[in-house]
N, C-alpha and C positions, 0 to 999 in steps of 0.2 A: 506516823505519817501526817504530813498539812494536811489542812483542809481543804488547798491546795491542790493537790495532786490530786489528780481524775483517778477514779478506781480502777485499779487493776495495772499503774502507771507506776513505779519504783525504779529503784538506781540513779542510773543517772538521766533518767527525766522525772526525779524529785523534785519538786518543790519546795525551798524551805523559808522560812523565814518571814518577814514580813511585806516585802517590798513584793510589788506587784510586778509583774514583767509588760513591758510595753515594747510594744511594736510603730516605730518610725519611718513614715516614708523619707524615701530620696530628697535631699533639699535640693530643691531645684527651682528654688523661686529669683535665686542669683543668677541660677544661667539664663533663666527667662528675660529678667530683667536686661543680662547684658546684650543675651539679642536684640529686645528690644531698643536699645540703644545704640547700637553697631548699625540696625534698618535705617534709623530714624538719620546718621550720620550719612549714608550711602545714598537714599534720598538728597537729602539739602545736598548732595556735593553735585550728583546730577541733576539738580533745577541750577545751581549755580552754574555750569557750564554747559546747560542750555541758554540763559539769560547771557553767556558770553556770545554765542552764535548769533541770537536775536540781537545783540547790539551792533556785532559786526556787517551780519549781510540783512539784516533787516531792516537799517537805518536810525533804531533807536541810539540812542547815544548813551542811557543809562545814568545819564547823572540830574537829580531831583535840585529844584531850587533849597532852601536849606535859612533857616531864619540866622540874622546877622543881630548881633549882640555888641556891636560897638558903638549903638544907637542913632540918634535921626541924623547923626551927619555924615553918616556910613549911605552911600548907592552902590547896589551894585549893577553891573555893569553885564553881566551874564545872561545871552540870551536864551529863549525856551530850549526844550530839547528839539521842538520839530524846527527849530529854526537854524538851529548846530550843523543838519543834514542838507548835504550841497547836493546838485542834479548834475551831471556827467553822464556820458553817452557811454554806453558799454562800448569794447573793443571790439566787440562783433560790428556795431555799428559804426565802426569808422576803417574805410578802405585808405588803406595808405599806398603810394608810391616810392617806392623803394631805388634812388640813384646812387652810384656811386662817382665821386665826385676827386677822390685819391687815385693814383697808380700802380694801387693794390687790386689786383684783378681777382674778380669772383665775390670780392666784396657786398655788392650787391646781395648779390644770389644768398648768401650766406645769412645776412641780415635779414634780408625778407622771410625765409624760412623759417627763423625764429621766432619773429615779430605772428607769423603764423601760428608758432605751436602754441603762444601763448594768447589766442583767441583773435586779434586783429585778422580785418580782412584785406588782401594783400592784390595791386593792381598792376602799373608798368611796375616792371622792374629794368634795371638795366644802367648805364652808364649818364653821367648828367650833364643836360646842356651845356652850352661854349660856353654860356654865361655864367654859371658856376663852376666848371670844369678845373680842379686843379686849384681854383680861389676860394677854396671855405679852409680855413686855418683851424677853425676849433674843430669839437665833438663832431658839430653835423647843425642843421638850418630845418626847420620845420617851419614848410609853405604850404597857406591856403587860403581860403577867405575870411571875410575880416571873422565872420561869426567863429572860425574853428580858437578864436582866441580864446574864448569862453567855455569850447565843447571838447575838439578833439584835441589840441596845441598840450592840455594840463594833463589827461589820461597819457597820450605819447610820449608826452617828457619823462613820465614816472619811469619809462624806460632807456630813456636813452640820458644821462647826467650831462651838464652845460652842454648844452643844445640852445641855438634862441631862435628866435621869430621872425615871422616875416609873413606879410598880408600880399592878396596881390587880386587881381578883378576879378575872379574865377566864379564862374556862377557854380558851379558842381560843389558839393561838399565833401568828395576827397581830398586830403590832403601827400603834400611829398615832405619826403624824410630823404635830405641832401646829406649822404656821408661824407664828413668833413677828415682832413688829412691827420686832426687830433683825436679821431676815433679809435679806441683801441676793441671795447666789448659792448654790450648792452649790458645794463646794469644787471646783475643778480639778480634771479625771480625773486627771492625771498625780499630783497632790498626794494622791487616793485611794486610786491603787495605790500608792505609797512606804506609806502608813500601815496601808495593808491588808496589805502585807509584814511591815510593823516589828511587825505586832500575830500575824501568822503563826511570824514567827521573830524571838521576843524576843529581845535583846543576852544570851549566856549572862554568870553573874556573873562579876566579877573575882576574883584571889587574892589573898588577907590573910594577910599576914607578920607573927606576934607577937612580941615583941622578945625573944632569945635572954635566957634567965636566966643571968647569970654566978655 
């Protein structure tokens, strides 16, 4: 019998030989490890698309200035990020006037109610003066004062495509949305929001490189 073998232990829980018997845990230092890597992936992909959020409705714009390497006769031209960021009136904030101006009857009503679902606040509605009546050719004519040039004219366009302008004395800051006889739909929501981004957070400039004086 080994020396090995415990007393009173024979057959086949003999012991023989030399080699010592050893006992191994579970490797499990791999799957640890790959957890911890899988966490660490799952994390960064949710800060990344939170930092997507925050740049959309937050106003950050996300993009850092960045050293230029084409040296001193390289400017660029790129403003800050808080500068990127344009001020517009939300759709809540701007009442519109909703006429129809075609010989498409209900037209109005129809429009308005949309222009509602997607958060504008909605005032007359109804058929449009003689003055317009029958005479807008295009999309449609967005009237109001001169400021809505700057505030509500850019938001309301995003929904209605070739649309133009027109100022008039009105002290009130609603504006009207004259349906014109080349109106067929309001744009796409999806196609409103892209343009209502692009008009929140304009493309900052590029940089212009002057040609080095030899």
């Amino acid at each position: 019998m080994s020396m090995l073998t415990p007393p009173g232990m024979g057959g086949k829980y003999r012991i023989t030989g030399t080699a010592y018997p050893r006992m191994r845990r579970p490797r499990r230092r791999g799957r640890i490890v790959a957890t911890g890597i899988a966490a660490t992936a799952a994390l960064g992909l949710a800060g990344w698309g939170t930092l997507q959020l925050i740049d959309v409705f937050g106003g950050g714009s996300g993009d850092t200035a960045r050293p230029t390497t084409a040296g001193p006769a390289c400017v660029t031209a790129s403003p800050s990020p808080a500068a990127v960021v344009a001020t517009f009136p939300k759709p809540a904030d701007i009442t519109v006037n909703v006429y129809n101006a075609t010989p498409r009857s209900g037209l109005a009503k129809t429009t308005a109610d949309e222009l509602k679902k997607r958060g504008f606040a909605i005032g007359k509605v109804g058929n449009a003066p003689v003055t317009y009546d029958k005479k807008v050719p295009g999309a449609g004519i967005l009237l109001g004062a001169p400021g809505a040039a700057k505030g509500a004219f850019p938001v309301l366009g995003t929904h209605l495509k070739g649309a133009t302008t027109r100022t008039d004395a009105r002290a009130t800051a609603d504006v009207d949305l004259i349906i014109g006889t080349g109106f067929r739909t309001l744009a796409a929501p999806q196609d409103a929001t892209a343009a209502m981004t692009a008009l929140l957070h304009p493309a900052p400039k590029t940089s212009t490189c002057a040609p080095e004086k030899g």
